[in-house]
Chimera marker file (.cmm) of the C-alpha trace (Angstrom):
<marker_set name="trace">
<marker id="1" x="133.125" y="125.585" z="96.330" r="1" g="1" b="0" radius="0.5"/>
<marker id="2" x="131.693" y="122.795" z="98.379" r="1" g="1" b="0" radius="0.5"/>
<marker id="3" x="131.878" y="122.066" z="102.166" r="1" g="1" b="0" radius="0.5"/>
<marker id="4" x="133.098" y="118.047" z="101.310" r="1" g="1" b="0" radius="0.5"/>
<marker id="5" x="136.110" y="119.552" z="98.912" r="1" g="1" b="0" radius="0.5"/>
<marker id="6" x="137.887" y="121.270" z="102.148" r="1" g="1" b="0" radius="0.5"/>
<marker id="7" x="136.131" y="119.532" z="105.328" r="1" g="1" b="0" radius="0.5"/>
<marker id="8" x="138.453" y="117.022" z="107.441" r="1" g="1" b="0" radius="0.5"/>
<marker id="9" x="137.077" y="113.722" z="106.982" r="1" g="1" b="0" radius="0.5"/>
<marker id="10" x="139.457" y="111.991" z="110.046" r="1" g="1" b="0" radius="0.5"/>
<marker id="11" x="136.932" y="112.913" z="112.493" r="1" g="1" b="0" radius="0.5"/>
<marker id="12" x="137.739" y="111.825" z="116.166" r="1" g="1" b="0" radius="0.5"/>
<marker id="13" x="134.544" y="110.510" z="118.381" r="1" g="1" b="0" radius="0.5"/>
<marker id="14" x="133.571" y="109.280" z="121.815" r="1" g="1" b="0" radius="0.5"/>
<marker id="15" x="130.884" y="108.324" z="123.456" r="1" g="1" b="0" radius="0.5"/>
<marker id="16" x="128.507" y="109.849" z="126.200" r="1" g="1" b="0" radius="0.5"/>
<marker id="17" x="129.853" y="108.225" z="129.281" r="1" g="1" b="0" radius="0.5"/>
<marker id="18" x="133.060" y="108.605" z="128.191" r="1" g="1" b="0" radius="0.5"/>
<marker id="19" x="135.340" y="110.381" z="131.343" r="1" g="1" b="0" radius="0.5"/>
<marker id="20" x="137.099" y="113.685" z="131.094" r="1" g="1" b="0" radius="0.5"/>
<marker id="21" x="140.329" y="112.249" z="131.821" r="1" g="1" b="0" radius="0.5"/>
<marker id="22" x="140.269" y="110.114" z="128.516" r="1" g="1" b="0" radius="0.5"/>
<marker id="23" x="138.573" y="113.217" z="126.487" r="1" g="1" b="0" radius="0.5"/>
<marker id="24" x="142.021" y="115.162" z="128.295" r="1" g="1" b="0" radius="0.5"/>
<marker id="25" x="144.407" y="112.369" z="126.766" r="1" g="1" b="0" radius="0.5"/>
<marker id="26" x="142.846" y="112.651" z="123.361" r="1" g="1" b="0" radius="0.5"/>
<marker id="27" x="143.134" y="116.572" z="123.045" r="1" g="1" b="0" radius="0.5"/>
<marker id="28" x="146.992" y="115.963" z="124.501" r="1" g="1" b="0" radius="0.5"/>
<marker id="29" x="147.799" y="113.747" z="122.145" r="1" g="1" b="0" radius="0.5"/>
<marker id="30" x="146.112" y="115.072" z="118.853" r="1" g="1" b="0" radius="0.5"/>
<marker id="31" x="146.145" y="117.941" z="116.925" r="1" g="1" b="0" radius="0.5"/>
<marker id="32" x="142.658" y="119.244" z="116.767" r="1" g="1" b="0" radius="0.5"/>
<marker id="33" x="140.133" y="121.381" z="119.111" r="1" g="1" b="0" radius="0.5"/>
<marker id="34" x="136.724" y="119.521" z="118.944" r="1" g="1" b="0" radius="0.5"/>
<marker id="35" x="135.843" y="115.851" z="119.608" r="1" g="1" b="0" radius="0.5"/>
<marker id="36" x="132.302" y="115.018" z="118.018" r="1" g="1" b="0" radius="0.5"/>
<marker id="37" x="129.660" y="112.986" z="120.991" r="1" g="1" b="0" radius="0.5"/>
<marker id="38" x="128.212" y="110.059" z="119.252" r="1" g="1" b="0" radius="0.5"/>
<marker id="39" x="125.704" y="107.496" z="120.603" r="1" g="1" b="0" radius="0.5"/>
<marker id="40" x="124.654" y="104.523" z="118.517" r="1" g="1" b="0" radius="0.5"/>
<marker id="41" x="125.769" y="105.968" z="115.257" r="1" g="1" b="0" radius="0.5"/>
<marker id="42" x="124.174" y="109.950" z="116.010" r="1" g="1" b="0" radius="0.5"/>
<marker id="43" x="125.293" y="112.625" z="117.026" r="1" g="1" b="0" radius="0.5"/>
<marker id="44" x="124.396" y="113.989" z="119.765" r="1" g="1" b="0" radius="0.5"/>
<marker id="45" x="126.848" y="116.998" z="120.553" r="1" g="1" b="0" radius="0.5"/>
<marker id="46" x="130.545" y="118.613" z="120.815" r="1" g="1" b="0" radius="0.5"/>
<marker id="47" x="132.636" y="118.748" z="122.988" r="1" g="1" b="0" radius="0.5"/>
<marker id="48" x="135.771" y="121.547" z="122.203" r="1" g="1" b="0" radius="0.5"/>
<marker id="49" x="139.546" y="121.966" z="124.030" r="1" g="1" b="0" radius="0.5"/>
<marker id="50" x="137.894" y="125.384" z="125.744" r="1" g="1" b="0" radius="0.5"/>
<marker id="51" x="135.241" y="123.364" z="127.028" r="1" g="1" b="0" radius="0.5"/>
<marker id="52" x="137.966" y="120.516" z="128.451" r="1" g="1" b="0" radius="0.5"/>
<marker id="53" x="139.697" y="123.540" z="129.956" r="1" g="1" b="0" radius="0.5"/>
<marker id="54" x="136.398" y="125.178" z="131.839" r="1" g="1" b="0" radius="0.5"/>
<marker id="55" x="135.371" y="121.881" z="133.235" r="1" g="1" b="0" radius="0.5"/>
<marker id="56" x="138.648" y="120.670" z="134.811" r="1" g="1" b="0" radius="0.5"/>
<marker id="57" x="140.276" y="122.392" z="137.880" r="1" g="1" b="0" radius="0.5"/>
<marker id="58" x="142.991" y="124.628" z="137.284" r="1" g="1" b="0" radius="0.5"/>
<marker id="59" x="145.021" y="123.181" z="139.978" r="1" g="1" b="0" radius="0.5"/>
<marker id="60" x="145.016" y="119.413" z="137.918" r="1" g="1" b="0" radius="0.5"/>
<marker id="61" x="149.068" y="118.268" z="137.620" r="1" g="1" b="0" radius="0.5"/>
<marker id="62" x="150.203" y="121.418" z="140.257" r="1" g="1" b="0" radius="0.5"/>
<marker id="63" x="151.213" y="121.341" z="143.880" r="1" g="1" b="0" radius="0.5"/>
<marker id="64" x="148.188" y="122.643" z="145.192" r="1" g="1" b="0" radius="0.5"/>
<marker id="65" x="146.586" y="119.599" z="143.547" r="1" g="1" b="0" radius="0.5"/>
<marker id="66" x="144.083" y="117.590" z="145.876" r="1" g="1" b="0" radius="0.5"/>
<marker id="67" x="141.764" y="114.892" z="145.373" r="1" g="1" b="0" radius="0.5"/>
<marker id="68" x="138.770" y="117.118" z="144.318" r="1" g="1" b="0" radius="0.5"/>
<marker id="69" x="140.790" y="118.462" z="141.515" r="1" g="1" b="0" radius="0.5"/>
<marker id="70" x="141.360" y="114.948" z="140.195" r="1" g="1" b="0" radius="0.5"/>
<marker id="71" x="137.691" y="113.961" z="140.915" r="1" g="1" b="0" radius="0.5"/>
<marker id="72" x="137.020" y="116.731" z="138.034" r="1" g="1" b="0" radius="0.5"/>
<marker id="73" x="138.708" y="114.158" z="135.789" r="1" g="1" b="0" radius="0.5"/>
<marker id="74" x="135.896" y="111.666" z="136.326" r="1" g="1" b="0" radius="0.5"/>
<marker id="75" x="133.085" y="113.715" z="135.140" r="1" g="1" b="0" radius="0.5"/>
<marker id="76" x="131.605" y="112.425" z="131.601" r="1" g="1" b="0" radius="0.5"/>
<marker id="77" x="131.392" y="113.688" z="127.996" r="1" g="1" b="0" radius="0.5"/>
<marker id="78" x="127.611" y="114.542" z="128.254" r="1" g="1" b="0" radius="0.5"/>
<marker id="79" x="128.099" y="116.439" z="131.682" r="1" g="1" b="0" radius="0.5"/>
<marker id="80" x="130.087" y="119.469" z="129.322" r="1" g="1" b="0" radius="0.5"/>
<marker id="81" x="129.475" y="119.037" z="125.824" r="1" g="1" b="0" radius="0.5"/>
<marker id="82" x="127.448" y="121.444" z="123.323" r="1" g="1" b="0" radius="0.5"/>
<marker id="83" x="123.677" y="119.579" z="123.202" r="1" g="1" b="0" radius="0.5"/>
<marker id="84" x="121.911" y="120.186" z="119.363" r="1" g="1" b="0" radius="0.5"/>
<marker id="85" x="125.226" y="121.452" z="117.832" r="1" g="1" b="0" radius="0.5"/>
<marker id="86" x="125.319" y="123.439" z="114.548" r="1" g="1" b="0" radius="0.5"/>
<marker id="87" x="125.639" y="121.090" z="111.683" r="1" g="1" b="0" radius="0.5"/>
<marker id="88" x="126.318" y="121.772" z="107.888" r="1" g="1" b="0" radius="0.5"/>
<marker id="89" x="125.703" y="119.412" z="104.486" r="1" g="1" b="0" radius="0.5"/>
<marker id="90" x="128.707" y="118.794" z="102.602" r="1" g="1" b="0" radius="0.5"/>
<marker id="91" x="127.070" y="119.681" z="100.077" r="1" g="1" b="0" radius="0.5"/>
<marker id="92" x="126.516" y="123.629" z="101.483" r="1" g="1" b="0" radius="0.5"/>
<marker id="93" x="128.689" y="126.031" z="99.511" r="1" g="1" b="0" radius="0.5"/>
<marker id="94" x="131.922" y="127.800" z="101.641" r="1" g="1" b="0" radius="0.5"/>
<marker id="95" x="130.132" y="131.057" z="102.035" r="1" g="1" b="0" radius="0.5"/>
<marker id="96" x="127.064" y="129.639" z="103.584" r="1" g="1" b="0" radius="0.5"/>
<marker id="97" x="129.272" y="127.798" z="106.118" r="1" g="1" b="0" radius="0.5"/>
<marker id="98" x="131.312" y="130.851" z="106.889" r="1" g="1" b="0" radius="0.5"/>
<marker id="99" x="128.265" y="133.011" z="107.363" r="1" g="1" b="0" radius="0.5"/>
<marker id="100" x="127.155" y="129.985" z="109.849" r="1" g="1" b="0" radius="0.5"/>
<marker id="101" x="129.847" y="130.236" z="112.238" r="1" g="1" b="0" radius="0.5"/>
<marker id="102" x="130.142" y="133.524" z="112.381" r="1" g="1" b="0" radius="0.5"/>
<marker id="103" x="126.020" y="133.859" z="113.228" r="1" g="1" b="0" radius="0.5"/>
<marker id="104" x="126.084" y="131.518" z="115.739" r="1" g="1" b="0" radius="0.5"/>
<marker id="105" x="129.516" y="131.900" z="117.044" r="1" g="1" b="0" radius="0.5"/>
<marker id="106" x="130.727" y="128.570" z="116.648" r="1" g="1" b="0" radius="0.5"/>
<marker id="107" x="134.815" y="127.665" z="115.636" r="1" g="1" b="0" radius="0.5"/>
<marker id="108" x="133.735" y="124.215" z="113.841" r="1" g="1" b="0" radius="0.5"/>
<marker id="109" x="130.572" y="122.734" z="112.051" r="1" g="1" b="0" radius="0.5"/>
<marker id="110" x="129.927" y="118.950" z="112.364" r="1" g="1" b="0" radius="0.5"/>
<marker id="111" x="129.566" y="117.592" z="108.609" r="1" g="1" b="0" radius="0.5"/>
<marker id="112" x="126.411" y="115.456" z="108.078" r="1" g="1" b="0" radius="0.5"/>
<marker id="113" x="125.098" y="113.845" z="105.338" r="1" g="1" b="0" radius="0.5"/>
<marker id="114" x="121.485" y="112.370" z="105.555" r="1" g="1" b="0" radius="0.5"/>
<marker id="115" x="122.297" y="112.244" z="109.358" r="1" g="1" b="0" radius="0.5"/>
<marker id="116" x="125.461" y="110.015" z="109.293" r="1" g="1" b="0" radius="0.5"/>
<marker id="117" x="128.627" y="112.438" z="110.710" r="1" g="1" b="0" radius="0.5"/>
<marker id="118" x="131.161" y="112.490" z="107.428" r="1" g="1" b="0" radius="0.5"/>
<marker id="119" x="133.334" y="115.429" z="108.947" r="1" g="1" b="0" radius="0.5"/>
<marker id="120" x="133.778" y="118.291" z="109.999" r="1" g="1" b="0" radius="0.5"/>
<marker id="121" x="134.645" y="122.281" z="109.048" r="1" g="1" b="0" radius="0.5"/>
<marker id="122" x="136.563" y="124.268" z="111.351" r="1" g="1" b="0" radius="0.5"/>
<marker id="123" x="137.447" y="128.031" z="110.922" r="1" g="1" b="0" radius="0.5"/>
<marker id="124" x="140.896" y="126.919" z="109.337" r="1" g="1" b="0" radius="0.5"/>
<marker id="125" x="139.541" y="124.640" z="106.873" r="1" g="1" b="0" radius="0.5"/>
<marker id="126" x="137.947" y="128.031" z="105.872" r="1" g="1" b="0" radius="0.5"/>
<marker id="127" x="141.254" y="130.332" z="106.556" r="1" g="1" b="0" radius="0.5"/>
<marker id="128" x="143.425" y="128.049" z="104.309" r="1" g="1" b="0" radius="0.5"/>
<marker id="129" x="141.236" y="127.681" z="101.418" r="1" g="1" b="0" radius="0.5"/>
<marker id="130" x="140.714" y="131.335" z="101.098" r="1" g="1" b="0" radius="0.5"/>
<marker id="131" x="144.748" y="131.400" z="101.469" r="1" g="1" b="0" radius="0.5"/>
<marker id="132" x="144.809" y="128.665" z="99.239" r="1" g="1" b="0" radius="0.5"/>
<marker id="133" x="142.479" y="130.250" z="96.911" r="1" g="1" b="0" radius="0.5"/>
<marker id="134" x="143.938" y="134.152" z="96.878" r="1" g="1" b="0" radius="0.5"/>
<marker id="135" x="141.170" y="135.152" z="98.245" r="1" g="1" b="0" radius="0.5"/>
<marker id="136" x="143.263" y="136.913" z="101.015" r="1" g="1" b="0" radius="0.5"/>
<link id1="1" id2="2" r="1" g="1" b="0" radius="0.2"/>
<link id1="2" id2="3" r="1" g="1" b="0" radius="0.2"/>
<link id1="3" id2="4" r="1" g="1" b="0" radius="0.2"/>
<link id1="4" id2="5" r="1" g="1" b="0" radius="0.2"/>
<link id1="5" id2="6" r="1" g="1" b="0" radius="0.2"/>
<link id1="6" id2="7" r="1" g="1" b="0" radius="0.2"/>
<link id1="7" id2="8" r="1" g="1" b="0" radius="0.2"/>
<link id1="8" id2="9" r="1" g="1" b="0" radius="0.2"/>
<link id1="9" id2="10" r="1" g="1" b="0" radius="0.2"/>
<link id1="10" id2="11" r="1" g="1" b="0" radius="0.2"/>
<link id1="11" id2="12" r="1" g="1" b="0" radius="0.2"/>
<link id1="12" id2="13" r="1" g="1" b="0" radius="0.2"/>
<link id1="13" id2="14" r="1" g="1" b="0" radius="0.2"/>
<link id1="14" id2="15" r="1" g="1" b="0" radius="0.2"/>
<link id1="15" id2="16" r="1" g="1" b="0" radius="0.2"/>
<link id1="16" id2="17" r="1" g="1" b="0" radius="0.2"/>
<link id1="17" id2="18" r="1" g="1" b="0" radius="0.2"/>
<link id1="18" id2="19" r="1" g="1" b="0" radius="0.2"/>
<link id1="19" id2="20" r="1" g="1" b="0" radius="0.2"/>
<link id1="20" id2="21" r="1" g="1" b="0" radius="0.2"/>
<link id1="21" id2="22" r="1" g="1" b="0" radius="0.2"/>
<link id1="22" id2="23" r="1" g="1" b="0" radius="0.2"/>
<link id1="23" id2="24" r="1" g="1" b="0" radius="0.2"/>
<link id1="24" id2="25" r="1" g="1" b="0" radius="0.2"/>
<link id1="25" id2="26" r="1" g="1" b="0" radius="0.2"/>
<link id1="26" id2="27" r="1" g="1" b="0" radius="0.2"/>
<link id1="27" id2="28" r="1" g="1" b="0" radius="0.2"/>
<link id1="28" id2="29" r="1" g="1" b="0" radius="0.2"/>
<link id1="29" id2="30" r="1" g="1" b="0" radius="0.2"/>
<link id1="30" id2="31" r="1" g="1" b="0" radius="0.2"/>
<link id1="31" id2="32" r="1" g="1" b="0" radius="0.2"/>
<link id1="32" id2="33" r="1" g="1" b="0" radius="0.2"/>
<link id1="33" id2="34" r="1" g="1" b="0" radius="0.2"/>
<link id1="34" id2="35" r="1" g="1" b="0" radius="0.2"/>
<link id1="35" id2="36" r="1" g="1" b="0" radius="0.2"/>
<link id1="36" id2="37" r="1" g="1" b="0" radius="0.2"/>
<link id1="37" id2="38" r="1" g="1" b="0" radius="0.2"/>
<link id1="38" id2="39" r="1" g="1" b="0" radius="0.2"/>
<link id1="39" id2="40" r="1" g="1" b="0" radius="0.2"/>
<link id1="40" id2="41" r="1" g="1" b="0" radius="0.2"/>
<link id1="41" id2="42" r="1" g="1" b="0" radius="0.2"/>
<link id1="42" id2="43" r="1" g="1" b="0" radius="0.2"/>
<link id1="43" id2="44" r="1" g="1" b="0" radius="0.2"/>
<link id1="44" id2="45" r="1" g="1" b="0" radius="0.2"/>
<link id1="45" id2="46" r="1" g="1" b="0" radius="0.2"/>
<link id1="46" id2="47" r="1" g="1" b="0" radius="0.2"/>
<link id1="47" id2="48" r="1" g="1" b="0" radius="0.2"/>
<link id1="48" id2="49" r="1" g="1" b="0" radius="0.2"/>
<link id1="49" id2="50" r="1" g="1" b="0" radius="0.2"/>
<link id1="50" id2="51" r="1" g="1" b="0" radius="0.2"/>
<link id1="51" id2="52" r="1" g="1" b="0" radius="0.2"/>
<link id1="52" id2="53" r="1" g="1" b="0" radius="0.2"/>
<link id1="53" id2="54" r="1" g="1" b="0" radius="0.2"/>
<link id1="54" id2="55" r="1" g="1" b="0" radius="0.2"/>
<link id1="55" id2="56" r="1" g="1" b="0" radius="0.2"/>
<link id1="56" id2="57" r="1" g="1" b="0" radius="0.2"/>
<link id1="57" id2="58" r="1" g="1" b="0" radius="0.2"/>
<link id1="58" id2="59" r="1" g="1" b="0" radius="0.2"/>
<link id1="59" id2="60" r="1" g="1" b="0" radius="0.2"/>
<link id1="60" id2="61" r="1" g="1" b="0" radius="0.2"/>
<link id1="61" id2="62" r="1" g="1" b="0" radius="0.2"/>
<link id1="62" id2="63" r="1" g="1" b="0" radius="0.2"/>
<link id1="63" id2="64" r="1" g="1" b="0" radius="0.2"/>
<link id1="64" id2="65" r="1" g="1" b="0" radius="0.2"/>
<link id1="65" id2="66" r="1" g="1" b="0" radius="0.2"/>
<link id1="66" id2="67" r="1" g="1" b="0" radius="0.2"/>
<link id1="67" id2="68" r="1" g="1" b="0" radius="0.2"/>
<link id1="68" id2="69" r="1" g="1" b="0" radius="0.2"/>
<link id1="69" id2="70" r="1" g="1" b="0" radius="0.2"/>
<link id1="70" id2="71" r="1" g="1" b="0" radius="0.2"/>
<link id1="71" id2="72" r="1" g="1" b="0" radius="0.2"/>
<link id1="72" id2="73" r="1" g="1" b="0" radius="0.2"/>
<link id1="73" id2="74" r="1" g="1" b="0" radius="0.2"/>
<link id1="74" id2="75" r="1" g="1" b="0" radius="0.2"/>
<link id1="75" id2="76" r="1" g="1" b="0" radius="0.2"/>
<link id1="76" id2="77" r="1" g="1" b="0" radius="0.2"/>
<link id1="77" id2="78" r="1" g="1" b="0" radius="0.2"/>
<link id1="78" id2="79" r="1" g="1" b="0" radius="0.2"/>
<link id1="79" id2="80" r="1" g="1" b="0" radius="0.2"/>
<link id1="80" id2="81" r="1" g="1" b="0" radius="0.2"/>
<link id1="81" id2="82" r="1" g="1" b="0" radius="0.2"/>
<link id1="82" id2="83" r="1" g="1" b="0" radius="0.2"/>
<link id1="83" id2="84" r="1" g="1" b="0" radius="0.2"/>
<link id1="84" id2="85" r="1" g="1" b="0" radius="0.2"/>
<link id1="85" id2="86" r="1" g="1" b="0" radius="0.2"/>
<link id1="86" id2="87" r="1" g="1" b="0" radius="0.2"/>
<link id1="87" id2="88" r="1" g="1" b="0" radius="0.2"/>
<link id1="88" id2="89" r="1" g="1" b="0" radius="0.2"/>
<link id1="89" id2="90" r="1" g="1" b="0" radius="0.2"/>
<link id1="90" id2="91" r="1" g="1" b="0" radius="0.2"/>
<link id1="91" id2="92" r="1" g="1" b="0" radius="0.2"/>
<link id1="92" id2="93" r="1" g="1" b="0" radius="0.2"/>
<link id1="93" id2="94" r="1" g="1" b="0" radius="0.2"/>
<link id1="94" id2="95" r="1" g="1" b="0" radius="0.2"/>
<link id1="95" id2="96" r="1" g="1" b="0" radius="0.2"/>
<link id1="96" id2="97" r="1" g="1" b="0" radius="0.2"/>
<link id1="97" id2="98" r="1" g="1" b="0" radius="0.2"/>
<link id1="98" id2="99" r="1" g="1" b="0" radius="0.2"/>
<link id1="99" id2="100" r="1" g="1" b="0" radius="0.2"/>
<link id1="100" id2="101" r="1" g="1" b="0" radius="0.2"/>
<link id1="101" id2="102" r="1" g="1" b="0" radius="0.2"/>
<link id1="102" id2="103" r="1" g="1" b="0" radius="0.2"/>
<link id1="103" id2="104" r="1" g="1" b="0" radius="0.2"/>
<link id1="104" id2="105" r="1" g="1" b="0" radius="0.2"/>
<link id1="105" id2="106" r="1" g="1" b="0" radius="0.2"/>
<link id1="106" id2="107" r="1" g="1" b="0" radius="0.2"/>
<link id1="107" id2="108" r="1" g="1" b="0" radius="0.2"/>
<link id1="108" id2="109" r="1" g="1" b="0" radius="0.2"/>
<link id1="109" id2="110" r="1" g="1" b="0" radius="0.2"/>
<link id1="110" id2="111" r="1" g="1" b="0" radius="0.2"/>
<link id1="111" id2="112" r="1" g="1" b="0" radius="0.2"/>
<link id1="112" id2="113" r="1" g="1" b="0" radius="0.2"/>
<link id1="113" id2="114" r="1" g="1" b="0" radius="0.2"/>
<link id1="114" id2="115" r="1" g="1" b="0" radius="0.2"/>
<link id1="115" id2="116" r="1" g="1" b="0" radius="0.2"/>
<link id1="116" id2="117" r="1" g="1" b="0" radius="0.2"/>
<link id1="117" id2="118" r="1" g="1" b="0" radius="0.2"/>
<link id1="118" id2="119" r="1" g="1" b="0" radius="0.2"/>
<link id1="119" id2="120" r="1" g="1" b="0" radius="0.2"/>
<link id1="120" id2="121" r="1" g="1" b="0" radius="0.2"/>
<link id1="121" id2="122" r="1" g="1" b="0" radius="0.2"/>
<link id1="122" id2="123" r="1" g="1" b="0" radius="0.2"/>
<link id1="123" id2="124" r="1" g="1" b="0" radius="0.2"/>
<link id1="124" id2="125" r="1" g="1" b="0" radius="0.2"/>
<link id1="125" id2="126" r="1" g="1" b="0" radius="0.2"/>
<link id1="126" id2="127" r="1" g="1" b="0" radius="0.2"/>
<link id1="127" id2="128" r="1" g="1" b="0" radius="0.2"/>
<link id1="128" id2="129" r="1" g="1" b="0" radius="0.2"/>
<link id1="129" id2="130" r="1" g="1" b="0" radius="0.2"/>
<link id1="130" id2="131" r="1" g="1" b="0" radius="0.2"/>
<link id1="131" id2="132" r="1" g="1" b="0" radius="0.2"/>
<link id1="132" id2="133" r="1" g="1" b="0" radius="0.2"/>
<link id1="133" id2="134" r="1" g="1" b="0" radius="0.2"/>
<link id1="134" id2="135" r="1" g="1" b="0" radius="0.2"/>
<link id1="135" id2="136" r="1" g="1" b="0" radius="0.2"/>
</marker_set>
């Protein structure tokens, strides 16, 4: 089986210069774990929710909240995101994309076909076709 037969092909972008606080509302409001980092068309790296969560202050929305917690809010997409990240052809089979992640110890793999982003595989596109399949 092919990467393109399971991959998500909503994929959810923003831009370099884009500020934590509007990468925060995205992940709040959806329900996925990485936002791709495009610039003109390519791109350029990954941001995921456990990256969000490392560069905000823990004391954002608390009482002990001061302005340099809320300051953390204004930092941009390419300040935290994964540079050069791990990408797969939808054309790959399953078990070579598997045997990616696990290698490089990365949850999702950025789908690109002749360099144009056209989805992306995460570790439960990969758990729920092997459910899906039988094979567990």
């Amino acid at each position: 089986m092919q990467v393109a037969t399971i991959m998500t092909t909503r994929v959810v972008t923003v831009e370099m210069d884009d500020r934590l606080s509007l990468i925060r509302d995205i992940f709040n409001q959806a329900r996925f774990r990485h936002l791709m980092v495009m610039e003109e068309g390519e791109l350029l790296g990954i941001i995921s929710d456990r990256d969000l969560l490392r560069a905000l202050s823990p004391y954002l929305d608390s009482a002990a909240e001061q302005a340099r917690d809320t300051e953390t809010l204004n930092r941009r997409a390419h300040q935290i995101m994964t540079r050069q990240p791990i990408t797969v052809s939808p054309h790959q089979t399953l078990a070579y994309a598997a045997r990616l992640m696990l290698d490089k110890k990365v949850s999702c793999l950025p789908v690109l076909d002749r360099g144009t982003l056209v989805g992306v595989l995460s570790w439960k596109d990969l758990l729920k076709a092997a459910v899906e399949e039988g094979a567990l």
